[in-house]
Backbone of each chain as nested JSON, in Angstrom:
{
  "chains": [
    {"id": "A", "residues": [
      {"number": 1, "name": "UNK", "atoms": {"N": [1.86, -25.014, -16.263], "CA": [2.101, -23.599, -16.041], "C": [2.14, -23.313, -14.558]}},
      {"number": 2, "name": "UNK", "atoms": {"N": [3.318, -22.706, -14.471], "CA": [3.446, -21.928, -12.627], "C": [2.024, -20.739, -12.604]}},
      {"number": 3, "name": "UNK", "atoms": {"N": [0.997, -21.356, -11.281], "CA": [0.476, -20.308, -11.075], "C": [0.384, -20.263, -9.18]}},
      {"number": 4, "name": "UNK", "atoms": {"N": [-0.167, -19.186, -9.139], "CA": [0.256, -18.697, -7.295], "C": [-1.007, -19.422, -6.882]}},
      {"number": 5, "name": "UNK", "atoms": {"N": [-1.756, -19.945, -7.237], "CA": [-3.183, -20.779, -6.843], "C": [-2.365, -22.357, -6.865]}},
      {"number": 6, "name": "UNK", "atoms": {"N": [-2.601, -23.028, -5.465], "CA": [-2.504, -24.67, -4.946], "C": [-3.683, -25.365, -4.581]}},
      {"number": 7, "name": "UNK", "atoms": {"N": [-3.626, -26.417, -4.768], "CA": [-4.982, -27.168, -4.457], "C": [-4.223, -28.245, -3.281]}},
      {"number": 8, "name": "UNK", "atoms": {"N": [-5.186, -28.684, -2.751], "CA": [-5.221, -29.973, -2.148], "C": [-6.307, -30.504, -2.027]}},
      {"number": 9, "name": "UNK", "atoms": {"N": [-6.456, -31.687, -1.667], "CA": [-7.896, -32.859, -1.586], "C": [-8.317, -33.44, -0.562]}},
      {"number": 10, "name": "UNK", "atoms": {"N": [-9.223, -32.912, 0.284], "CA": [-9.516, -33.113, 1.916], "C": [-9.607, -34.46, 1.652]}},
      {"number": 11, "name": "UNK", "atoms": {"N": [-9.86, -34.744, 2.824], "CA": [-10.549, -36.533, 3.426], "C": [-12.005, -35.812, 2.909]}},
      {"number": 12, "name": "UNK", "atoms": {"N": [-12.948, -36.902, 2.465], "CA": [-14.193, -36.8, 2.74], "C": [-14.929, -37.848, 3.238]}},
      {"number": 13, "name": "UNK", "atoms": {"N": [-15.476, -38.052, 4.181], "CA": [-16.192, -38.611, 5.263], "C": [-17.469, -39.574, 4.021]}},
      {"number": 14, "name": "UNK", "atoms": {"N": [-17.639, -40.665, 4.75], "CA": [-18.695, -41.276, 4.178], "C": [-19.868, -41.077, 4.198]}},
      {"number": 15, "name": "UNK", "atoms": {"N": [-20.13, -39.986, 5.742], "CA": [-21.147, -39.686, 6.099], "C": [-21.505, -37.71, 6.059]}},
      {"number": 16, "name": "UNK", "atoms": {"N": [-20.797, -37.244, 5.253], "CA": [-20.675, -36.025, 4.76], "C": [-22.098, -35.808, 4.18]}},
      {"number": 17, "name": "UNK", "atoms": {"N": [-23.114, -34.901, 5.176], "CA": [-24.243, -34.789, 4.265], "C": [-24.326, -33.964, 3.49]}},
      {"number": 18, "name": "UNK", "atoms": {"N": [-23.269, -33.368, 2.7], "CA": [-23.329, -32.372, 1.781], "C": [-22.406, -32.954, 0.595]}},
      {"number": 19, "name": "UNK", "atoms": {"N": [-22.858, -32.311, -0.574], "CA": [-22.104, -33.057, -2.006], "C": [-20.46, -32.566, -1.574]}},
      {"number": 20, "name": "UNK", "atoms": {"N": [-19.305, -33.623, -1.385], "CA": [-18.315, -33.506, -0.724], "C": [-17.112, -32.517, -2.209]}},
      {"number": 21, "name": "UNK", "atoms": {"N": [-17.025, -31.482, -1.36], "CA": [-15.833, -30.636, -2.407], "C": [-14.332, -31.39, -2.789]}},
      {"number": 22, "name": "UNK", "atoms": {"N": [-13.954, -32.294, -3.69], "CA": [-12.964, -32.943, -3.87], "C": [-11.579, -32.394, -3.575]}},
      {"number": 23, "name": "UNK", "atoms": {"N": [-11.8, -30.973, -4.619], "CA": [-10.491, -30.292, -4.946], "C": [-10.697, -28.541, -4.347]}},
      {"number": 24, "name": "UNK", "atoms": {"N": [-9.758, -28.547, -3.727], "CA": [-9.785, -27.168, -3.019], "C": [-8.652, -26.266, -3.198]}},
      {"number": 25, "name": "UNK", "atoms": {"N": [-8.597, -25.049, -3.709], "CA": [-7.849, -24.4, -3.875], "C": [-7.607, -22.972, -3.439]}},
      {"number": 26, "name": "UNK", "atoms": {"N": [-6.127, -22.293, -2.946], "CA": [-6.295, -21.382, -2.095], "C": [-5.047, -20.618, -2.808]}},
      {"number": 27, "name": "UNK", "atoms": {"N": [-5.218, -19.172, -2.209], "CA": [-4.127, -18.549, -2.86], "C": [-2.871, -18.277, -2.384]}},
      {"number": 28, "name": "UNK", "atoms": {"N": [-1.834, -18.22, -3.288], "CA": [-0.369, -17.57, -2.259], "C": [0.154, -17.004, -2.655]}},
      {"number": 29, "name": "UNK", "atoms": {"N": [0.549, -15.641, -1.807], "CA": [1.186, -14.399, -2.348], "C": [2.637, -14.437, -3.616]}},
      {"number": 30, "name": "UNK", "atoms": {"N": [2.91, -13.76, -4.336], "CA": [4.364, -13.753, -5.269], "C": [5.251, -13.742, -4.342]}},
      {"number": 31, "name": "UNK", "atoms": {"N": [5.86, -12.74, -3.43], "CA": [6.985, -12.822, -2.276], "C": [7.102, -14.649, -2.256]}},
      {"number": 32, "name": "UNK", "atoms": {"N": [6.579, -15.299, -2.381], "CA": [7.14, -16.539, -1.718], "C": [7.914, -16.744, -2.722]}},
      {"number": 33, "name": "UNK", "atoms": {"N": [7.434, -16.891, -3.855], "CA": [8.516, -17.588, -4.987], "C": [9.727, -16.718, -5.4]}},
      {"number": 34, "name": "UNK", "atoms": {"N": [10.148, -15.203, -4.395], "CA": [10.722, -14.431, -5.503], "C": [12.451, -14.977, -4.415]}},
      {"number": 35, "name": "UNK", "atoms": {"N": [11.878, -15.262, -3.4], "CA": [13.4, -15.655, -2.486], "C": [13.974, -13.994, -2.37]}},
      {"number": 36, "name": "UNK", "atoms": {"N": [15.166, -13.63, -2.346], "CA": [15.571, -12.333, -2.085], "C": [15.425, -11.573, -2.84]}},
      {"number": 37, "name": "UNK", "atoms": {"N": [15.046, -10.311, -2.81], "CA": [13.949, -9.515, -3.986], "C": [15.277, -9.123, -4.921]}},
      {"number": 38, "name": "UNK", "atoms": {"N": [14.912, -9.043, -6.164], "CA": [16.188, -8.459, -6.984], "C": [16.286, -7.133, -6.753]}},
      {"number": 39, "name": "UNK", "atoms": {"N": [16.94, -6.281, -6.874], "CA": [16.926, -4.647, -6.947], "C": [16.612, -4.693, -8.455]}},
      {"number": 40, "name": "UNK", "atoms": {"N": [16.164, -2.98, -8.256], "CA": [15.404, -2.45, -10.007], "C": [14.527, -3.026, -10.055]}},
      {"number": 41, "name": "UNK", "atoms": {"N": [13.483, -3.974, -9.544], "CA": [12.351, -3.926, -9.979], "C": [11.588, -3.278, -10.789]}},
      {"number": 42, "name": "UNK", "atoms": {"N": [10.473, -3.593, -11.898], "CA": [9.425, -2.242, -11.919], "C": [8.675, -1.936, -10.897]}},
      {"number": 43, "name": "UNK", "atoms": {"N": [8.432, -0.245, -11.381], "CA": [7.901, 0.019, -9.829], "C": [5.986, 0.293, -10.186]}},
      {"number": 44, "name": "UNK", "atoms": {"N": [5.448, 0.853, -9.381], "CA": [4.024, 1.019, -9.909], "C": [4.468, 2.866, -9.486]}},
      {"number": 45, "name": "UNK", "atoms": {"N": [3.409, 3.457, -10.091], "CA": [3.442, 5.196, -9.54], "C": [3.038, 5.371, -7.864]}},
      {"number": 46, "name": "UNK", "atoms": {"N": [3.432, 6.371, -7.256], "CA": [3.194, 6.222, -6.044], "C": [1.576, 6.218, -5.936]}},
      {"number": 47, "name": "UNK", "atoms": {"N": [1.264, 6.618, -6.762], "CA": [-0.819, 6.403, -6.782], "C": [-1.049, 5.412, -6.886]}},
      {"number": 48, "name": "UNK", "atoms": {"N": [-0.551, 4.656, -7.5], "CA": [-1.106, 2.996, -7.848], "C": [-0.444, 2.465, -7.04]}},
      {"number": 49, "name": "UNK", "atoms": {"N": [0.803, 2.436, -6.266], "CA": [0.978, 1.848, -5.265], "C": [0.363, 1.766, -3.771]}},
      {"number": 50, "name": "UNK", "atoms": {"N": [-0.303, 3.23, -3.759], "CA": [-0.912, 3.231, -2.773], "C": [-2.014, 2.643, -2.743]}},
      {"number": 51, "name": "UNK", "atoms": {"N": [-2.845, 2.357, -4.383], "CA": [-3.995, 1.326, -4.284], "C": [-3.883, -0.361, -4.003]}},
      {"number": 52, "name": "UNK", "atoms": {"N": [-2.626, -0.395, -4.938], "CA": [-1.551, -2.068, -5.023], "C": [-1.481, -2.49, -3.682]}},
      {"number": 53, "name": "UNK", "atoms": {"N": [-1.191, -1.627, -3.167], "CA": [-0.321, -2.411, -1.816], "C": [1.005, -2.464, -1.752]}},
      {"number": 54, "name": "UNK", "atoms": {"N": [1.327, -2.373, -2.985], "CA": [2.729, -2.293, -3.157], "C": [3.55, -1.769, -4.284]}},
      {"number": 55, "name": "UNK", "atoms": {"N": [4.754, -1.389, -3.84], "CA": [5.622, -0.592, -5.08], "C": [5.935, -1.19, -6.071]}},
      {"number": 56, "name": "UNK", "atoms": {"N": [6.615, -2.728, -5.665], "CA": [6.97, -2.889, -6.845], "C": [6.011, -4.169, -7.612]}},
      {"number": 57, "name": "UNK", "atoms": {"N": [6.375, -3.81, -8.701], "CA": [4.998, -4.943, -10.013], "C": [5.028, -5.963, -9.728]}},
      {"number": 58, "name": "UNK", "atoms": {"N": [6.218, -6.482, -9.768], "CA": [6.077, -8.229, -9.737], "C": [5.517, -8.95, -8.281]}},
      {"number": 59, "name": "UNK", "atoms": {"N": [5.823, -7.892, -7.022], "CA": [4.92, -8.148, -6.268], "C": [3.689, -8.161, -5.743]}},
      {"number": 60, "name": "UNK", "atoms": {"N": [2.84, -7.178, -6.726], "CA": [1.425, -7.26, -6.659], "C": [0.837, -8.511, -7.056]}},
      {"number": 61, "name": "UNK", "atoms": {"N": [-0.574, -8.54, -6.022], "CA": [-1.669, -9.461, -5.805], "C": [-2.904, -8.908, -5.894]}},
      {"number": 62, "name": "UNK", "atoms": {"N": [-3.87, -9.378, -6.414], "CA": [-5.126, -8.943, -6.858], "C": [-5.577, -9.9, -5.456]}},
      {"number": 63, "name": "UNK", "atoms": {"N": [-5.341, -10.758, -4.902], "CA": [-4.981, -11.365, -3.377], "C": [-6.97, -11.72, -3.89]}},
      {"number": 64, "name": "UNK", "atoms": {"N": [-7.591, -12.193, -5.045], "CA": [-8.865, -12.77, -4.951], "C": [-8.962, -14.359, -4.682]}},
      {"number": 65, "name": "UNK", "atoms": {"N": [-9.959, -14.78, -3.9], "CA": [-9.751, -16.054, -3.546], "C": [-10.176, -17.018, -5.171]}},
      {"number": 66, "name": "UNK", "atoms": {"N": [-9.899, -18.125, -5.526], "CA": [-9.945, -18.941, -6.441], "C": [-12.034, -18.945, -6.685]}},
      {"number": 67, "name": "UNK", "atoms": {"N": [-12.541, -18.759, -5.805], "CA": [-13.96, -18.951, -6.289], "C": [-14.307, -17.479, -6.723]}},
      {"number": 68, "name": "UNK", "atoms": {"N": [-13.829, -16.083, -5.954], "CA": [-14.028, -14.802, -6.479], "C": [-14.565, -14.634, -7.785]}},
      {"number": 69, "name": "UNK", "atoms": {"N": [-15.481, -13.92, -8.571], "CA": [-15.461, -13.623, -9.934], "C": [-14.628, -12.122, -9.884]}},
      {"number": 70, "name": "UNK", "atoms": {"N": [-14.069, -11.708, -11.247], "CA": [-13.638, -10.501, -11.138], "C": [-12.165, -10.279, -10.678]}},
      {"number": 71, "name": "UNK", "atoms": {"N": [-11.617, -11.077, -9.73], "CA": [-10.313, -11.436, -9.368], "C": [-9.704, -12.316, -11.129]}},
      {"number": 72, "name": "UNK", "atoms": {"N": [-8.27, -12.45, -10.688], "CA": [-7.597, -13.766, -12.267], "C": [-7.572, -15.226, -11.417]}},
      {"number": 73, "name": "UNK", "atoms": {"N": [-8.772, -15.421, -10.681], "CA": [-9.115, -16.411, -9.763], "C": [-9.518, -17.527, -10.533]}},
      {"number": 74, "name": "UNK", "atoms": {"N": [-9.776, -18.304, -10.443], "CA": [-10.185, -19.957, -10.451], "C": [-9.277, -20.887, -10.548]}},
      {"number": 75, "name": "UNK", "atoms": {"N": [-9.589, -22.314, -10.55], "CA": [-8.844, -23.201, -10.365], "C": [-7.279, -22.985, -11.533]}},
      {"number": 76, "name": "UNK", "atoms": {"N": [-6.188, -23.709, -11.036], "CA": [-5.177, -23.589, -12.352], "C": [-5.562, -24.544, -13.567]}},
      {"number": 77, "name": "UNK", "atoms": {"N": [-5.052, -24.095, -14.349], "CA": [-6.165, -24.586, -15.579], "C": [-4.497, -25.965, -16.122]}}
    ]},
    {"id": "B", "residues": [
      {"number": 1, "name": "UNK", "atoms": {"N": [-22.197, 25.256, 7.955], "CA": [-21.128, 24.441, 8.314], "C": [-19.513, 24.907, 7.43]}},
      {"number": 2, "name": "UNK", "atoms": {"N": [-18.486, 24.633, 7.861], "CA": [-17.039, 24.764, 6.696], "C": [-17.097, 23.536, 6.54]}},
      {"number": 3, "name": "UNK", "atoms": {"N": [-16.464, 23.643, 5.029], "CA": [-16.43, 22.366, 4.56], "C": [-15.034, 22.191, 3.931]}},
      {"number": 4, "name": "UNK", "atoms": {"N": [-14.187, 21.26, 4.089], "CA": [-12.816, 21.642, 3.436], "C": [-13.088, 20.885, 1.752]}},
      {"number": 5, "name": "UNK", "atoms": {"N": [-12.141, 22.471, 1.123], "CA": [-11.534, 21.897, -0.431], "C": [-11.558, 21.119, -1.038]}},
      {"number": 6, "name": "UNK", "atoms": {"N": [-11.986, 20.522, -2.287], "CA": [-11.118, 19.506, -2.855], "C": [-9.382, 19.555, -2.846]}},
      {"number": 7, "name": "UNK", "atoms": {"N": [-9.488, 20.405, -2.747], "CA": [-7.637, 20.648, -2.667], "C": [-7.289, 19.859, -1.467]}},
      {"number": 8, "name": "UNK", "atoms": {"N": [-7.867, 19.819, -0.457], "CA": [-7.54, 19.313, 0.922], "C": [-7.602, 17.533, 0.523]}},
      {"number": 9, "name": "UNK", "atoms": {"N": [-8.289, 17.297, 0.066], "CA": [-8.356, 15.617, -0.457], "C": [-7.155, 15.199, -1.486]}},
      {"number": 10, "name": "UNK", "atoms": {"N": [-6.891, 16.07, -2.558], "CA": [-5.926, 15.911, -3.583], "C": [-4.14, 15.731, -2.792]}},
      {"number": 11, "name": "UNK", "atoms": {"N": [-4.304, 16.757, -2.015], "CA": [-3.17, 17.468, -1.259], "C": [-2.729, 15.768, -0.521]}},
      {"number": 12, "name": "UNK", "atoms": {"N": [-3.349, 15.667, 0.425], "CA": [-3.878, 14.736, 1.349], "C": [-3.541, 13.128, 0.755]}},
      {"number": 13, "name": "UNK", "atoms": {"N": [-3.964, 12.9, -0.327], "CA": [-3.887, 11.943, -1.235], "C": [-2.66, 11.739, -1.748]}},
      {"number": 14, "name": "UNK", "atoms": {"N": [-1.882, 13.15, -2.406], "CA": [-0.565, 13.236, -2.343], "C": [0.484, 12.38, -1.545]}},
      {"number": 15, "name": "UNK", "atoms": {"N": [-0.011, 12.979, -0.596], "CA": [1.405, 13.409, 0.909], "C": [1.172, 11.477, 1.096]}},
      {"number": 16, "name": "UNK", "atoms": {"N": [-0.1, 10.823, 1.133], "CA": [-0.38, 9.426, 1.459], "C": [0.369, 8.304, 0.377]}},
      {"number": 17, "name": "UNK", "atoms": {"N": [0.544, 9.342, -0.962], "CA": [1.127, 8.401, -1.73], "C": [1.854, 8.203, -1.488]}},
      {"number": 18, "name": "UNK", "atoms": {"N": [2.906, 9.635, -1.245], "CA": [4.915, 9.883, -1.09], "C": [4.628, 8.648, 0.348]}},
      {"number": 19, "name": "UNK", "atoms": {"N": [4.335, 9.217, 0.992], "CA": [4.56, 8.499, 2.356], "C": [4.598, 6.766, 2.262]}},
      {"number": 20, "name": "UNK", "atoms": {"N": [3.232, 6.577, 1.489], "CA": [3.765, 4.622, 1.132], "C": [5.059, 4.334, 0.432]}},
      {"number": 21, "name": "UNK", "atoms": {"N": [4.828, 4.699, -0.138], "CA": [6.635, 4.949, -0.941], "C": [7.824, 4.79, -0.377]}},
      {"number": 22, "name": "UNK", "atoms": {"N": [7.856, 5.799, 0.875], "CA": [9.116, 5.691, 1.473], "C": [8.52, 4.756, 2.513]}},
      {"number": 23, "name": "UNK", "atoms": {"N": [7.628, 4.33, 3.057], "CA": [7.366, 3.237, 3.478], "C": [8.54, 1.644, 2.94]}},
      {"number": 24, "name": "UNK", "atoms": {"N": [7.96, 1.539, 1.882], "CA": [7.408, 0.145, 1.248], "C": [9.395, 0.291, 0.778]}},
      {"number": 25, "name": "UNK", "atoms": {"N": [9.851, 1.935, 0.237], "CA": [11.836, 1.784, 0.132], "C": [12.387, 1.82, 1.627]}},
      {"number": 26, "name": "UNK", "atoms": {"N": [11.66, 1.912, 2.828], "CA": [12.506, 1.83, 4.062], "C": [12.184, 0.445, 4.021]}},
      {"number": 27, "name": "UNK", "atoms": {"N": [11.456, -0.15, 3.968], "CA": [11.465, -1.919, 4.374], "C": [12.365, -2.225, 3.41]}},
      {"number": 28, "name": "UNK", "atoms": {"N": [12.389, -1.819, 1.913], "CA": [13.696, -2.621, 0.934], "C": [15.109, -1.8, 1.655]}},
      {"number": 29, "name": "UNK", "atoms": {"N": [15.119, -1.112, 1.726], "CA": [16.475, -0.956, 2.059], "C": [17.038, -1.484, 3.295]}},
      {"number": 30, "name": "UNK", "atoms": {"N": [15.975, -1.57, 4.323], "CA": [16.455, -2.353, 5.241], "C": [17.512, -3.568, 4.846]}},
      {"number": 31, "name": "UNK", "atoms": {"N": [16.715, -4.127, 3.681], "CA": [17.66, -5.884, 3.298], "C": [18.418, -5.027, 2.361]}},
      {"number": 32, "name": "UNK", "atoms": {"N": [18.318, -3.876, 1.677], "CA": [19.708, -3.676, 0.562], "C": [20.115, -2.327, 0.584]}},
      {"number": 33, "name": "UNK", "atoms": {"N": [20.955, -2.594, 1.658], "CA": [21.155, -1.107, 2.286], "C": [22.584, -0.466, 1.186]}},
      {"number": 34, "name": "UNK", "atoms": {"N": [22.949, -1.233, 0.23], "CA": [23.838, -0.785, -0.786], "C": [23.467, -0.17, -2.203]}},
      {"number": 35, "name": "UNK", "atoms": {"N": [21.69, -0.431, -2.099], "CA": [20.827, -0.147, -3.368], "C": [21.033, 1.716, -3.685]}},
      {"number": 36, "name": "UNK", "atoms": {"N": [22.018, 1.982, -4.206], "CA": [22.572, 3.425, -4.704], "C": [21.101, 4.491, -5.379]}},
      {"number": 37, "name": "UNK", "atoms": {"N": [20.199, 3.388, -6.508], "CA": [19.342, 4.098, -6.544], "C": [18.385, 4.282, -6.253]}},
      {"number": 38, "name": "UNK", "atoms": {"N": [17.647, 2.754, -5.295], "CA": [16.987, 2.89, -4.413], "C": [16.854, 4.019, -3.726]}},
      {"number": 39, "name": "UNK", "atoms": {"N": [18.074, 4.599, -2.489], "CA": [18.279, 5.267, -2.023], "C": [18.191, 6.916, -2.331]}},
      {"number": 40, "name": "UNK", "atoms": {"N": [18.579, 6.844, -3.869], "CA": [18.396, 8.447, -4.347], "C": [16.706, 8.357, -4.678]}},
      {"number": 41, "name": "UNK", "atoms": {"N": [16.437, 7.322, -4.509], "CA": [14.628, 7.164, -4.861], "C": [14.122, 8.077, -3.606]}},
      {"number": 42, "name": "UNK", "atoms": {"N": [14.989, 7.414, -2.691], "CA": [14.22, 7.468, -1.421], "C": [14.457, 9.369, -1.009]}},
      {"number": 43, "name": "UNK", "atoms": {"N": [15.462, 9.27, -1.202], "CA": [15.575, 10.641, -0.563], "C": [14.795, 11.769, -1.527]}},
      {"number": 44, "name": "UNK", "atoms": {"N": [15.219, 11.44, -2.763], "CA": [13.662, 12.02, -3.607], "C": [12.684, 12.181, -3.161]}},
      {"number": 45, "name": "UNK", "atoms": {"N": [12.18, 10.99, -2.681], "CA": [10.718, 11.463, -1.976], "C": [10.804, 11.698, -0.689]}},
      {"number": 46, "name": "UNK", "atoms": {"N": [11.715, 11.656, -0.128], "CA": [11.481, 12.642, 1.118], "C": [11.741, 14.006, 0.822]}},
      {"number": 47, "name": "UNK", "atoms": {"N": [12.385, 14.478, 0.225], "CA": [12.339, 16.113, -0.262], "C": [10.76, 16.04, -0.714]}},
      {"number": 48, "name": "UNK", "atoms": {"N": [10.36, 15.853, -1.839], "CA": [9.09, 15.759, -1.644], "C": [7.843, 15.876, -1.037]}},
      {"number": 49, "name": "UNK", "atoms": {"N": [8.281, 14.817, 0.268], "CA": [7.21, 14.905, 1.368], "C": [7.369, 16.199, 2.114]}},
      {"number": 50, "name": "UNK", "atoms": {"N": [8.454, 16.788, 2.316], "CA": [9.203, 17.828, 2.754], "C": [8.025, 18.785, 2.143]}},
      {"number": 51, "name": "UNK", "atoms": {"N": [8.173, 19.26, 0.806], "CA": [7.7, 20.113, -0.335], "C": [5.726, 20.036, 0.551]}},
      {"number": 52, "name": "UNK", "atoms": {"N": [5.283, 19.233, 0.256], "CA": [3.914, 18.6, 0.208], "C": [3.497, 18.729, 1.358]}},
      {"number": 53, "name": "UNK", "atoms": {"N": [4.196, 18.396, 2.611], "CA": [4.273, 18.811, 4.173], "C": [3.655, 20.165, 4.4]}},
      {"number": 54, "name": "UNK", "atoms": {"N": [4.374, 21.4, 3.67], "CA": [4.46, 22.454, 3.637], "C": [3.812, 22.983, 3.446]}},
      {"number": 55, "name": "UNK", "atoms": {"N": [3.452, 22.227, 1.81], "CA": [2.42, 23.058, 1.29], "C": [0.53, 22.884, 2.042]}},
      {"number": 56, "name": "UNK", "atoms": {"N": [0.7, 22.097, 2.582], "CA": [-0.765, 21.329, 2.861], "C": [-0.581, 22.253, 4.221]}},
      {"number": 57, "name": "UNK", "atoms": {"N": [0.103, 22.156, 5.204], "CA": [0.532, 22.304, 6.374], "C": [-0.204, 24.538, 6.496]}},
      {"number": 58, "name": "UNK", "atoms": {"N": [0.877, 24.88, 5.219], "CA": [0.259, 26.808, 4.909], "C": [-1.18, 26.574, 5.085]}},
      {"number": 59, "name": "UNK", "atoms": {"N": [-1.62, 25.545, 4.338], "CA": [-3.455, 25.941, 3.979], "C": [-4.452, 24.906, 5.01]}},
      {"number": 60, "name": "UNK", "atoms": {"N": [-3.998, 24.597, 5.781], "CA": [-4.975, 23.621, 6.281], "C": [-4.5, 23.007, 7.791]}},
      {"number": 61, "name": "UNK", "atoms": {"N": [-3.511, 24.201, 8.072], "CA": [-2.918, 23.663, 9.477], "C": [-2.068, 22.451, 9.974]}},
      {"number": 62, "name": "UNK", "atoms": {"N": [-1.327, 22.509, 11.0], "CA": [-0.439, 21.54, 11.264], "C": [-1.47, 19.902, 11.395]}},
      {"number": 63, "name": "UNK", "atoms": {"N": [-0.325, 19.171, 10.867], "CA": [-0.676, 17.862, 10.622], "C": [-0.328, 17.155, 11.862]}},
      {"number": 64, "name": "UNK", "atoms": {"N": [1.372, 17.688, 12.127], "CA": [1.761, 16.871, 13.774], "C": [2.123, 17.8, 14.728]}},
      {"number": 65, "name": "UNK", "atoms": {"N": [2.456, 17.092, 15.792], "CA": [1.961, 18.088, 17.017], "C": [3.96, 17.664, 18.074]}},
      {"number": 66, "name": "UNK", "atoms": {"N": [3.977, 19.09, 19.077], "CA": [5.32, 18.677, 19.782], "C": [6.596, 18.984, 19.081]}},
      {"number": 67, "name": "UNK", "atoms": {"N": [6.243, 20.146, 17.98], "CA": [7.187, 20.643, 17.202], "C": [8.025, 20.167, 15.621]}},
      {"number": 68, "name": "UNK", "atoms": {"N": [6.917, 19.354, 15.792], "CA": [7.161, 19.103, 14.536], "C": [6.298, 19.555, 13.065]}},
      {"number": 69, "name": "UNK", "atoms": {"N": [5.471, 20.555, 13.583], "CA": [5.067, 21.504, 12.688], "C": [4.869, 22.547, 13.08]}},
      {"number": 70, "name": "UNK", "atoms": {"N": [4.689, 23.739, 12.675], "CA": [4.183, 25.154, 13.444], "C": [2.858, 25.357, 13.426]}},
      {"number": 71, "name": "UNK", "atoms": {"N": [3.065, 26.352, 13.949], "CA": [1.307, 27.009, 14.725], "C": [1.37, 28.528, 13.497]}},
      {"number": 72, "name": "UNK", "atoms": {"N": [-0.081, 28.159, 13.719], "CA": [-0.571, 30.052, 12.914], "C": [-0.704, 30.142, 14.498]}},
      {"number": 73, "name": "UNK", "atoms": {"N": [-0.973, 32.051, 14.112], "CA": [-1.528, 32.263, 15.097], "C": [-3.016, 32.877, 14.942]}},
      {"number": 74, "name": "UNK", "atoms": {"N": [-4.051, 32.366, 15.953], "CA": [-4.337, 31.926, 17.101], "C": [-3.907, 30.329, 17.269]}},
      {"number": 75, "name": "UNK", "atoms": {"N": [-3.829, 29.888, 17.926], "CA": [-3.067, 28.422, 18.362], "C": [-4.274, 27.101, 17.416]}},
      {"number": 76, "name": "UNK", "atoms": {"N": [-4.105, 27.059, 16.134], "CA": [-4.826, 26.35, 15.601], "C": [-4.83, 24.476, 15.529]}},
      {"number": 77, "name": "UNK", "atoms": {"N": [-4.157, 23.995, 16.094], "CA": [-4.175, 22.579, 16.48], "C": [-5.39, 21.674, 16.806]}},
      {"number": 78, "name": "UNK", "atoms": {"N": [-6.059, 22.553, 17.452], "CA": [-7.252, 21.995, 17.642], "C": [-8.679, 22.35, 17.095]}},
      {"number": 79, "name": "UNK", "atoms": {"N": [-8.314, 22.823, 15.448], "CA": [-8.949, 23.578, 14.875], "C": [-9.508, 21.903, 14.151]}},
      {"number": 80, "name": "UNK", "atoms": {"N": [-11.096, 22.237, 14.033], "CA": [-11.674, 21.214, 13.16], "C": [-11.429, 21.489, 11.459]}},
      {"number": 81, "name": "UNK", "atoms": {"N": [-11.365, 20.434, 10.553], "CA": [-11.796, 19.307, 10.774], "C": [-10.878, 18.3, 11.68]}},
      {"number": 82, "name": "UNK", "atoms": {"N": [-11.077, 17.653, 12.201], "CA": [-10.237, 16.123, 12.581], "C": [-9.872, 14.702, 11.556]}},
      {"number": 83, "name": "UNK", "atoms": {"N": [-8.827, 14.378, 12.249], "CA": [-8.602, 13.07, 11.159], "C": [-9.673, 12.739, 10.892]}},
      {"number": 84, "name": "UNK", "atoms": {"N": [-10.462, 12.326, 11.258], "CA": [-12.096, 11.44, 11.584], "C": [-12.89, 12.475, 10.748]}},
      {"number": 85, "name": "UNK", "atoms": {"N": [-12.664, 13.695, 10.44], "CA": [-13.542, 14.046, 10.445], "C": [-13.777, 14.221, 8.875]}},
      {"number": 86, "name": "UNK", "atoms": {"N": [-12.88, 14.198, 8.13], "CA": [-12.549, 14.806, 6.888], "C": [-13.005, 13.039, 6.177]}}
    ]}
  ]
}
């Protein structure tokens, strides 16, 4: 499944005195995948856009990082 | 102390919505300057903001300054509350 959450897998050091985080994952906005925006979008109401961030739907982000609770955050499943 | 309205917050809240709006359709139209209803979107809500300008502007004094809104009289511009302050 396409989701806007990527991981990658640091180096971890041999001498890392902390239990070493394997898999790390970060978020990335919709605009990247949409390439040139279509016209007609749905839009949000100008009230909810002003909370969104933005007008139109498919470009909203709840923008929570992957560890957030409460965000549609965690790793991609 | 005066304390302003809830009307002054609602009003206010308004005019902030229209205004992202034609925000967020001046950046799209920038790239689709052929978008027909985009455009009647847009000018929609600038009549609008027009409307909302007005109305906020009668009850609670000019918003901008250098003629682009009027004065009551006595010369109220520098009448509290302030952005900051509200």
């Amino acid at each position: 499944m396409s989701t806007n959450f990527k991981t990658y897998r640091p180096y971890v050091s041999p001498f890392d005195p902390c239990k070493p985080i394997l898999e790390k994952a970060y978020s990335t906005p919709p605009n990247l995948y949409m390439g040139f925006q279509p016209p007609n979008l749905p839009q949000f109401t100008p009230m909810e856009a002003l909370r969104a961030g933005t007008l139109w739907k498919p470009l909203f982000d709840t923008w929570y990082g992957p560890l957030e609770p409460g965000g549609k955050g965690g790793l991609p499943q | 102390m005066k304390q302003v309205p809830a009307e002054y917050y609602q009003l206010m809240e308004q005019l902030q919505a229209v205004d992202f709006v034609l925000v967020e359709l001046s950046l799209y139209l920038n790239t689709h300057n052929d978008d027909l209803d985009a455009i009647n979107q847009f000018n929609h809500y600038a009549k609008e903001r027009k409307k909302l300008k007005k109305a906020f502007e009668s009850q609670f004094g000019p918003l901008q300054q250098f003629g682009n809104s009027f004065s009551a009289y006595p010369w109220n511009w520098d009448d509290a509350p302030w952005p900051w302050q509200v």
